[in-house]
C-alpha positions in Angstrom: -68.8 22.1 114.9 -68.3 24.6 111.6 -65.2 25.8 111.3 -64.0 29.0 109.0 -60.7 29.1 107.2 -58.5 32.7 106.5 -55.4 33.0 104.5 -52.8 35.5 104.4 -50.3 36.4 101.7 -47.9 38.5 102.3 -44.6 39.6 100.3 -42.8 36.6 101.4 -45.3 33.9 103.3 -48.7 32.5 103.3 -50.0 32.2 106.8 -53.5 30.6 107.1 -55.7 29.9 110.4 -58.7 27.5 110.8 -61.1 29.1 113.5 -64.5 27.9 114.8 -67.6 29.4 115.8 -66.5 31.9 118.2 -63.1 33.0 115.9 -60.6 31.1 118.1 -57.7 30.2 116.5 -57.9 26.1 116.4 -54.8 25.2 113.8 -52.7 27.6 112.3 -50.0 27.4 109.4 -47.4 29.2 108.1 -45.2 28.6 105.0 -42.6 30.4 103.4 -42.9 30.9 99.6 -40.4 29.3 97.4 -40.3 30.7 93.7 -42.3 34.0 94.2 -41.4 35.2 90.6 -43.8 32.8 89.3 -47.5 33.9 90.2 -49.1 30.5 89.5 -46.3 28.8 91.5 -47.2 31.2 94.4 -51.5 30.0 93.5 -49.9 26.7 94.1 -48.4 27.2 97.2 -52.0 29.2 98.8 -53.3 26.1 97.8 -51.1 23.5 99.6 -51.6 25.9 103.0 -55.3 25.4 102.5 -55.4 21.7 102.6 -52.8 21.5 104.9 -55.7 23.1 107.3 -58.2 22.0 105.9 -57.0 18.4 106.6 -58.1 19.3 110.4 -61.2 19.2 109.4 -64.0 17.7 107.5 -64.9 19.4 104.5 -68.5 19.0 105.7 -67.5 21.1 108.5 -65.7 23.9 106.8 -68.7 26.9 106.2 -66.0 29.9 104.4 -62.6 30.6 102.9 -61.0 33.8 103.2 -57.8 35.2 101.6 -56.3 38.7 102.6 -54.4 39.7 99.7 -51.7 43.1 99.4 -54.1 44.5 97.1 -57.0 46.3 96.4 -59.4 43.9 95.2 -63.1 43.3 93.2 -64.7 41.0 94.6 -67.4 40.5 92.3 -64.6 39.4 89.7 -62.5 37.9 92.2 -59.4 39.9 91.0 -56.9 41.1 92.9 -56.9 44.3 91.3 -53.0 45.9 92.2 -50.7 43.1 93.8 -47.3 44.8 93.4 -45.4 42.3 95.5 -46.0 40.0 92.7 -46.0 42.6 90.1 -49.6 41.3 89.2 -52.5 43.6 87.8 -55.9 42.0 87.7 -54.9 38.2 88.7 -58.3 36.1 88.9 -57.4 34.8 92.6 -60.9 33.7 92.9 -60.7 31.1 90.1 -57.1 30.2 90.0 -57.6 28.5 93.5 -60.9 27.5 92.2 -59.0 25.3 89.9 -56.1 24.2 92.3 -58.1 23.4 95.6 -61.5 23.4 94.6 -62.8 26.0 96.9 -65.0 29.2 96.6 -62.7 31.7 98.4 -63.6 35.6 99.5 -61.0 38.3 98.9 -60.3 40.9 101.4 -57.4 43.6 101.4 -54.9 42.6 104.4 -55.1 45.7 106.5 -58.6 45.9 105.8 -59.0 42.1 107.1 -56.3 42.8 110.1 -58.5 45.9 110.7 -61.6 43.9 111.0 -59.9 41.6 113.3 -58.8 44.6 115.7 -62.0 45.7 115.8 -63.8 42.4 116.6 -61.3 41.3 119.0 -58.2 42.8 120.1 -57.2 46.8 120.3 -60.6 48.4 119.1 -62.9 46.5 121.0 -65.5 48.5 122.3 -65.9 51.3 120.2 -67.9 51.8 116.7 -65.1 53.9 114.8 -61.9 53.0 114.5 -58.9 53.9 111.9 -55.7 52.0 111.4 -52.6 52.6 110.2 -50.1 49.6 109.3 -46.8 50.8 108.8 -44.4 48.0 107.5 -42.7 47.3 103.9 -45.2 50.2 102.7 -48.6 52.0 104.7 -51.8 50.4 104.6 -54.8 52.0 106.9 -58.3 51.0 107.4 -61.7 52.3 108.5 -64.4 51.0 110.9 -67.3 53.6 110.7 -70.7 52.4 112.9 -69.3 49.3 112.9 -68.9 48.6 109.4 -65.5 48.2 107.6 -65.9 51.0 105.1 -63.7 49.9 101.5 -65.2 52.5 99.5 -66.7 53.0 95.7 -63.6 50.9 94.7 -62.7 49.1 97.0 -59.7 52.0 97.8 -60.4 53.8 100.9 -58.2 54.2 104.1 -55.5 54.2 101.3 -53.7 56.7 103.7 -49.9 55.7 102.5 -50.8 58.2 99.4 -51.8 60.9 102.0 -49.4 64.3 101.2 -48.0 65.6 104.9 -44.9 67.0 103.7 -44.1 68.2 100.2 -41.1 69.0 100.1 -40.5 65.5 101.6 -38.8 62.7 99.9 -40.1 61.3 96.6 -42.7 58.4 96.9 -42.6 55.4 94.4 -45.8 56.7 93.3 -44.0 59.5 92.2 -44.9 62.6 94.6 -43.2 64.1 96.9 -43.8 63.3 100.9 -46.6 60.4 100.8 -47.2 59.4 104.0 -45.6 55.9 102.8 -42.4 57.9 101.8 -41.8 58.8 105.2 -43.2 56.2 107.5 -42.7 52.9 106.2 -39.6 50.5 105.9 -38.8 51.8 102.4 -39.2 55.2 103.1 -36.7 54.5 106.1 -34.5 53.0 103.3 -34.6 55.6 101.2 -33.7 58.7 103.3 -31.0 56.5 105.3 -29.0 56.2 101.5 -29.6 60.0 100.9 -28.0 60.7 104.4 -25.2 58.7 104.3 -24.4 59.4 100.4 -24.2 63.4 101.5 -21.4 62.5 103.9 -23.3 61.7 107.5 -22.1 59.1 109.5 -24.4 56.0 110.6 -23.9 53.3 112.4 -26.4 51.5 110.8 -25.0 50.0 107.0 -27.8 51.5 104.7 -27.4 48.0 102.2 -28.3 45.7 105.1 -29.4 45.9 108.1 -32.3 44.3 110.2 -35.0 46.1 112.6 -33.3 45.2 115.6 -30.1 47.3 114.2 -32.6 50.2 114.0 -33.5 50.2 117.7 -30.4 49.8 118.7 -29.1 52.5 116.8 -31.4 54.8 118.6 -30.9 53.5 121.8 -27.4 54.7 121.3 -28.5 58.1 120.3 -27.3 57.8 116.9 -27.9 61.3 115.0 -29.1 60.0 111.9 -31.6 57.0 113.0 -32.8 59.6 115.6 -33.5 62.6 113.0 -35.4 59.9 110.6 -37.9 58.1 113.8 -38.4 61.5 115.0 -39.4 62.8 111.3 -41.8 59.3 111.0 -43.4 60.1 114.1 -44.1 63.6 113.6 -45.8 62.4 110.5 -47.4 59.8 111.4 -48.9 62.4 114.0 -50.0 64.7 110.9 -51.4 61.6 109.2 -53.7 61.0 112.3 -54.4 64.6 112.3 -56.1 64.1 108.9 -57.7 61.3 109.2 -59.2 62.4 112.1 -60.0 65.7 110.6 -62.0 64.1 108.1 -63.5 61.0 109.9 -63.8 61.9 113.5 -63.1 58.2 114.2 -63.0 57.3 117.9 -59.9 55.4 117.7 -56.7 55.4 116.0 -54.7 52.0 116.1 -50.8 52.0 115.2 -49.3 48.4 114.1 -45.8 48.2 112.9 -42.6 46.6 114.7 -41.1 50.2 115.6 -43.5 51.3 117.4 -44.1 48.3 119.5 -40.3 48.2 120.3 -40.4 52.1 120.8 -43.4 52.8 122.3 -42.9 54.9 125.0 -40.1 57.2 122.9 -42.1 57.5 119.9 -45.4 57.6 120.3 -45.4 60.8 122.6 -44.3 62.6 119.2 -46.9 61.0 117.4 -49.7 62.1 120.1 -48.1 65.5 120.2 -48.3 66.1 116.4 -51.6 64.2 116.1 -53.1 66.7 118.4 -51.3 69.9 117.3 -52.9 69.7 113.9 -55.9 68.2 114.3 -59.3 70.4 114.3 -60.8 72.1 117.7 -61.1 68.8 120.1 -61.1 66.3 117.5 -58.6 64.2 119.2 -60.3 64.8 122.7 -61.2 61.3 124.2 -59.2 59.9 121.0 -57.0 57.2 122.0 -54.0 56.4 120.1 -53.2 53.0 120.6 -50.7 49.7 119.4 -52.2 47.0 117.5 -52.9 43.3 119.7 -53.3 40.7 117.4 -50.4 40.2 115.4 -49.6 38.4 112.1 -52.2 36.6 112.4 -54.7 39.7 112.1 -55.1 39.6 108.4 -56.0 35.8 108.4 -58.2 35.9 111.4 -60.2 38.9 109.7 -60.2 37.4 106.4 -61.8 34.1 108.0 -64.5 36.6 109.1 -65.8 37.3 105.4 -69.1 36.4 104.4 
């Protein structure tokens, strides 16, 4: 038997999955990072999660390495080229766990890899065009076009977080005004949650703390606020679609994010409504609009797909 293995890093774990030759999951691991300031410590760490799976296994039977990383990446260099999270620019990936776990790994952007595993296996299944759209800490989106994952001249497209929907919306960390990312993402949430409350409305949520679960429950109990800023998400969101669809013609749209899987059927009606009130002539017609299947694991399962 060969076996493949994909990692994940995200903001605040590494999650890794061995799979075989059909892309089941055979052993998974997840492990929280300790000491994420330090960028070598968090190479270390990768590093541990690999063997730890990789002790499954023979090495004899292990055929590719994946990581999906929170950046744009090169992989000719094997640099991640912007990871934020870790206020990194340019980190060698490729080599640094060259030299910690003696591996030749392949770098893929995590929505891009979670993309790739929607497509393969769970919500996009069946069709040869497919966008996503990751809503979460920030927006990541990706692009299936005749069944290839499409990552552009530099490795940047399906960057839809930088998309404008609203400009006179709120201010992006980027620096513009209403980014998609602004709106619908947990900072963007965040963000316009302070503003509200520091001009005198009432919440029932505290702004400084709070968890998701506090979110749905604030809507559930029709709280003005949390229901002004979901509806506002949706509706752009739904403009966000619009575009993309306007300018791919993809023939399905996937949504991931906690929200909308606890919210389904209150918020994405608004997104369907505002993805198909600006979208171009019939472009939505036949469309669907659809929740993500796979998971966390999506970004390590695609990422144990690369060649």
């Amino acid at each position: 038997m060969k076996y493949r293995i994909g990692l994940d890093l995200g903001g605040t774990k590494v999650l890794g999955v061995v799979t075989d030759s059909s892309f089941n999951v055979v052993h998974r691991k997840k492990h929280r990072l300790s000491n994420r300031a330090d960028i070598l410590a968090v190479m270390d760490q990768i590093a541990d999660v690999y063997r730890s799976l990789a002790n499954n296994v023979s090495d004899s039977e292990i055929i590719s390495v994946g990581i999906a990383l929170p950046s744009p990446i090169d992989n000719k260099k094997g640099e991640a080229k912007q990871l934020t999270a870790f206020n990194q620019n340019n980190l060698p990936v490729r080599s640094l766990l060259k030299e910690r776990a003696d591996i030749e790994v392949k770098l893929g952007n995590d929505v891009n890899m979670a993309t790739l595993a929607e497509y393969n296996f769970g919500a996009g299944k069946g069709v040869s065009s497919l966008f996503t759209f990751y809503p979460g800490t920030g927006l990541g989106g990706g692009y299936i076009y005749n069944e290839e994952l499409i990552t552009g001249y530099n490795s940047t497209a399906a960057e839809v977080g930088h998309m404008i929907v609203d400009i006179d919306g709120p201010i992006c960390k980027c620096g513009c005004h209403g980014c998609l990312e602004a709106i619908v993402s947990y900072h963007g949430f965040k963000t316009m949650l302070e503003e509200k409350i520091n001009s005198g409305s009432s919440c029932v949520i505290d702004p400084s703390s709070f968890r998701a679960a506090d979110i749905f429950d604030a809507w559930r109990k029709s709280d003005t606020v949390v229901s002004e800023l979901l509806t506002y998400q949706a509706r752009a969101l739904g403009i966000g679609i619009a575009n993309v669809i306007n300018i791919t013609g993809v023939e399905r749209i996937i949504i991931g994010g906690t929200i909308y899987h606890e919210l389904e059927s209150d918020l994405l009606p608004i997104v369907r409504e505002n993805a198909d009130k600006y979208s171009i002539g019939n472009g939505l017609d036949g469309v669907k609009i659809v929740l993500n299947d796979l998971g966390d694991e999506a970004p390590a399962l695609g990422a144990s797909m690369l060649n």
